[in-house]
C-alpha positions in Angstrom: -58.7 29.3 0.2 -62.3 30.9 1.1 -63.6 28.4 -1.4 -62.3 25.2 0.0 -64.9 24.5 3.6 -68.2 24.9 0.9 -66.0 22.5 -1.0 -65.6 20.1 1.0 -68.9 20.3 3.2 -70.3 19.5 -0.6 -68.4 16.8 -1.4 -68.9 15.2 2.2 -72.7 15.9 1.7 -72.4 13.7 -1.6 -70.6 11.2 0.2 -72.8 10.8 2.9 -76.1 11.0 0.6 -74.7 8.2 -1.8 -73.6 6.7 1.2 -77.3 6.0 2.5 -78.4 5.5 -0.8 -75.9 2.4 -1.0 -77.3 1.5 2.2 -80.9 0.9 1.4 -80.2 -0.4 -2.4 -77.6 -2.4 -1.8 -76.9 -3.8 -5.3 -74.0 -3.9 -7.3 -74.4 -2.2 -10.3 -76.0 1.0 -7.9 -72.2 0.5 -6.1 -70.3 1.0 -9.4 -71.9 3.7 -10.5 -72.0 5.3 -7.1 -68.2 4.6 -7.1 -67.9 6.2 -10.2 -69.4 9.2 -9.2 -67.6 9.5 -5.8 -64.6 9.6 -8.1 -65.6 11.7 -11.0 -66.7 14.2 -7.9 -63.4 13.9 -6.5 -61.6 14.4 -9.3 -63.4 17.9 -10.1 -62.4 18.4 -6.4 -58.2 17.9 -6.7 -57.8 18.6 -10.4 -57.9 23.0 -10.0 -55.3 22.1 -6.9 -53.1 20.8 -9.4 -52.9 24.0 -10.7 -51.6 25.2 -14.5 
């Protein structure tokens, strides 16, 4: 449970830096991949909660 604020202060720092990223660049492909990220990241986040 110690684990999970560095967690998600990690995954909202990603957020927020892709975030502004997006921003500036804002182009399509950039956005998928981006997206894909975001979700791969999020994924890695949930999936140990799942448990075995």
């Amino acid at each position: 449970m110690s684990d999970l604020i560095p967690k998600v202060l990690a995954f909202a720092a990603l957020v927020v830096f892709l975030g502004i990223l997006l921003w500036h660049v804002p182009r399509i492909d950039l956005g998928a991949v981006l997206l894909l990220s975001v979700g791969l990241a999020a994924w890695d986040f949930f999936a140990p909660a799942r448990g075995k």
